[in-house]
C-alpha positions, 0 to 999 in steps of 0.5 A: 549511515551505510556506505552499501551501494544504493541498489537503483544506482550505477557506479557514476550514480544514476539511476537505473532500473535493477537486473533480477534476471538472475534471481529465481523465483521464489513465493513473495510475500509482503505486508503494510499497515496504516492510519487515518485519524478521524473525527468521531462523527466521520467515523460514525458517517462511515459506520452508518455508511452515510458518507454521501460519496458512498461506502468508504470502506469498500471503495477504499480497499478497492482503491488499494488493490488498484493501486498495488496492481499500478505500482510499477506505473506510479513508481518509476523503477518498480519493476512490473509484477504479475501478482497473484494475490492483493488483501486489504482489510480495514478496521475502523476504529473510535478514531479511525481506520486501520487500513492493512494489506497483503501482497504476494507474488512469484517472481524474482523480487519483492511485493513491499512496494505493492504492499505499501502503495495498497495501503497509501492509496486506500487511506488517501482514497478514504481521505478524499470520501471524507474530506467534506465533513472532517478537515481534521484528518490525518494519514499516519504510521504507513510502515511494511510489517512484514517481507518474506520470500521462499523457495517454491 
């Protein structure tokens, strides 16, 4: 365990939101992955596209770039960012989707909330498609890969 002090807190331990005021912008980058296991005949219902709530996949990477574009109003102390770029790939699988985004911004601090809010909603989104025919699934292995930042 770490004796850091906790970044979104004050010396009397409450919660505040961080002041990047002094930070420069720089290029943010992050990325997320994650997992929903399926049956294989969900799989197949959303490879044929016959999920009877419509395309799964492109309604999922939607709902992730939604989600990360929300972040700062679903997670209290995230600050607001004007991002300028939101991937979602999603590869289906023999027992599932991989579900994986990109995220980047300029601005004064990191996009890995963004990119992890992405990939949360789009596989919950996929869940919610399937949840009719596949009372098995499980969401899975949500994890930044990736964040970097650079000077512009």
């Amino acid at each position: 365990m770490t004796n850091e002090k906790l970044s979104h807190t004050d010396n009397k331990g409450k919660a505040g939101m961080v002041d990047v005021s002094n930070k420069t912008d720089q290029l943010r980058v992050a990325r997320a992955e994650g997992y929903i296991l399926l049956l294989p005949s969900t799989v197949q219902l959303i490879e044929d596209n016959l999920v009877k709530k419509g395309d799964v996949i492109s309604i999922a990477r939607i709902a992730g770039i939604q989600a990360a574009k929300q972040t700062p109003t679903l997670i209290p102390l995230c600050h607001p960012l004007m991002l300028s770029h939101i991937d979602i790939q999603a590869t289906l699988q023999p027992l599932g989707v991989h579900m994986e985004s990109a995220v980047r911004c300029i601005g004064h601090t990191g996009v890995e909330m963004e990119a992890l809010t992405a990939v949360s909603v789009a596989l919950l989104t996929i869940y919610d498609m399937c949840k009719s025919v596949d009372k098995q699934m499980v969401i899975s292995g949500i994890t930044l890969l990736e964040k970097t930042r650079a000077d512009l």
